[in-house]
N, C-alpha and C positions, 0 to 999 in steps of 0.2 A: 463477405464482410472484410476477409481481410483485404484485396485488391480493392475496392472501393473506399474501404474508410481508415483505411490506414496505410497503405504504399500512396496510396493518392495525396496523403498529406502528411508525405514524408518521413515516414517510420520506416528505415533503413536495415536496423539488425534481423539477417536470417532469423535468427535463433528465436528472437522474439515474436517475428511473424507466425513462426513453425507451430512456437506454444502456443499462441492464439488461436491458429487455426485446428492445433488437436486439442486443447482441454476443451470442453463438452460447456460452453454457457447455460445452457437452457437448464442445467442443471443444479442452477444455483441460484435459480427465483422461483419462485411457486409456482403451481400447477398452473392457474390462471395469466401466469404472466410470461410462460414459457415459448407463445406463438412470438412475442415479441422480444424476445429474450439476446438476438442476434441486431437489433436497430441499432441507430449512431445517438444513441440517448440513455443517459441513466433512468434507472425503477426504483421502485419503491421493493424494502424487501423485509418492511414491519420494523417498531421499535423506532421509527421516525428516520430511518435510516436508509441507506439506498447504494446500487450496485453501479459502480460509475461506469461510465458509456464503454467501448471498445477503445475509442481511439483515446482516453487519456489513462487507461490502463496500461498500453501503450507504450503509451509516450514518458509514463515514470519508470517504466520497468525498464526502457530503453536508458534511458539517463543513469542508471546505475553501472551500464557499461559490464553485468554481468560476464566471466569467464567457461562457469562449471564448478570450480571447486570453493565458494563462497560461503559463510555464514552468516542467514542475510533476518533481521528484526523487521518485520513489517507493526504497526503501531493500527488497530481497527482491524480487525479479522472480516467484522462484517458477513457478506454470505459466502467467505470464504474464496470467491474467483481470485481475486489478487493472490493470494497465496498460491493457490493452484499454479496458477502461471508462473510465479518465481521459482517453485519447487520444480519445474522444469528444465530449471537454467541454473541451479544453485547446490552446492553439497544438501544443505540443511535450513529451512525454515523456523523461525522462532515467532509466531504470532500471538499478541496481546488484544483483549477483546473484552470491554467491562459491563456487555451485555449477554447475559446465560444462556437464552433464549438461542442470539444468533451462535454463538458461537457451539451449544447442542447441535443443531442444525447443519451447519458447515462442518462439525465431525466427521458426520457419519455422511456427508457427500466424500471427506477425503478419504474415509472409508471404503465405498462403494467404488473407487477411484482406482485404488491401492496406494495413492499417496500419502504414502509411509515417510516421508522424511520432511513431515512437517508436524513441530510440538507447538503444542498450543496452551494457554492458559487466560482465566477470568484473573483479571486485575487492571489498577490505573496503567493505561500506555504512558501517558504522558513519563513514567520513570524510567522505565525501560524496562528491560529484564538482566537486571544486573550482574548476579550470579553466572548467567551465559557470554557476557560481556567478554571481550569486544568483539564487533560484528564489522564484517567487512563492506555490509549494506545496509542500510535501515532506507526504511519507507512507510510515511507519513499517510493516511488515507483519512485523514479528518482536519482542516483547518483551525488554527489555532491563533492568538494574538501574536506570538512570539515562540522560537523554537526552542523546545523544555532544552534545559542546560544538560540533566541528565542522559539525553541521547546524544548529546555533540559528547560528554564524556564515554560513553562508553561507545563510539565510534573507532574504528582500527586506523593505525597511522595509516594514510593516503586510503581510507576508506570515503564511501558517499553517501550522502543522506538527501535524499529530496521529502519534500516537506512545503505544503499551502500554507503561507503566511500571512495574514491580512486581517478584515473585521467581519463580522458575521455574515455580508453581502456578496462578498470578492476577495480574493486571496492572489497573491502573486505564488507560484509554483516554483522553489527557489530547491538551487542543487547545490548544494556545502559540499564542500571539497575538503578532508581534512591532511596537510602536507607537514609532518615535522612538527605536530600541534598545533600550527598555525589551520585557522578554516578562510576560506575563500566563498564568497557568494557570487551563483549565477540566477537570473532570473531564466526561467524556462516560458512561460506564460501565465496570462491570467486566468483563473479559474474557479470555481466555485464548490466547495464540499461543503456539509456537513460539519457542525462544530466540532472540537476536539475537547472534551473533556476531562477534568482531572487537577492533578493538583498543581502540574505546568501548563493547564491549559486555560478556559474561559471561566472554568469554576473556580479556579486558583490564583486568579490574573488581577494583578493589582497595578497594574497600569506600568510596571517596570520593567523591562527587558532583562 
């Protein structure tokens, strides 16, 4: 997996290939979805929601330019792999997740893991987790109209935020650079998630940036 579907299309950092190839995927789709757990394609992983493929897992965790000693917000817990993999590469983990279900689930995978240095809680991502504010990463795993204002505030000076921007079909995959307060936007690619939910996202979104 990792030599075909991600050195092959340009995923560069040691670090991030390493976590890829040791946290355990299969681990974090259901039983029945496990043979296929390792393909170059997102699943389904209940709740209408789903585990994005290898290579654009990838490719956001790459864009964060990870060190080691980070405190990184990811926004969608989801079935948890995202997290995983940054909890590799990061001090500490702070995941937002506003479905019960998955984020049960994903627990007690990071449990079985020992991955200890990832907190979690049920709440709107789209605010952030303010209280833990400022993060030296945040990562966006649900597409939204517009990126919530509350996570560009509590972003760390010269912190990064990647983050699917667009309309419920397609999303541009944009990397906010935050320098002296000022943010900088890069497109990374186009891509496709999952809506973002919440009250700076699709449910909240009133047509104004």
């Amino acid at each position: 997996m990792v030599e075909e579907q991600l050195v092959s299309r340009g995923i560069r950092d040691q670090r991030v290939l390493d976590a890829i190839g040791t946290v355990p995927r299969h681990l974090f789709v259901e039983d029945a979805m496990q043979a296929s757990a390792y393909g170059d394609f997102p699943l389904p992983i209940g709740s209408g929601q789903t585990i994005s493929q290898p290579y654009i897992v990838a490719l956001m965790t790459e864009a964060l330019q990870l060190k080691g000693g980070e405190r990184v917000l990811e926004i969608g817990t989801g079935s948890g792999y995202q997290a995983a993999i940054l909890s590799r590469l990061c001090e500490r983990v702070y995941t937002v997740e506003r479905i019960d279900s998955l984020l049960g689930r994903a627990r007690k995978v990071f449990d079985k893991l020992r991955y200890h240095n990832i907190v979690s809680r049920i709440d709107d991502g789209t605010v952030g987790w303010a209280d833990q504010a400022p993060f030296d990463a945040i990562v966006v795993t649900a597409g939204g109209p517009v990126v919530p204002q509350p996570l560009i505030d509590q972003l760390a000076d010269y912190g990064r935020l990647v983050i699917p921007v667009g309309d419920h079909d397609v999303q541009e995959l944009q990397l906010l650079t935050k320098e002296e307060g000022e943010i900088t936007v890069q497109l990374i690619e186009h891509v496709r998630f999952v809506d973002l939910i919440g009250a700076h996202g699709w449910q909240g979104f009133n047509g104004r940036s």
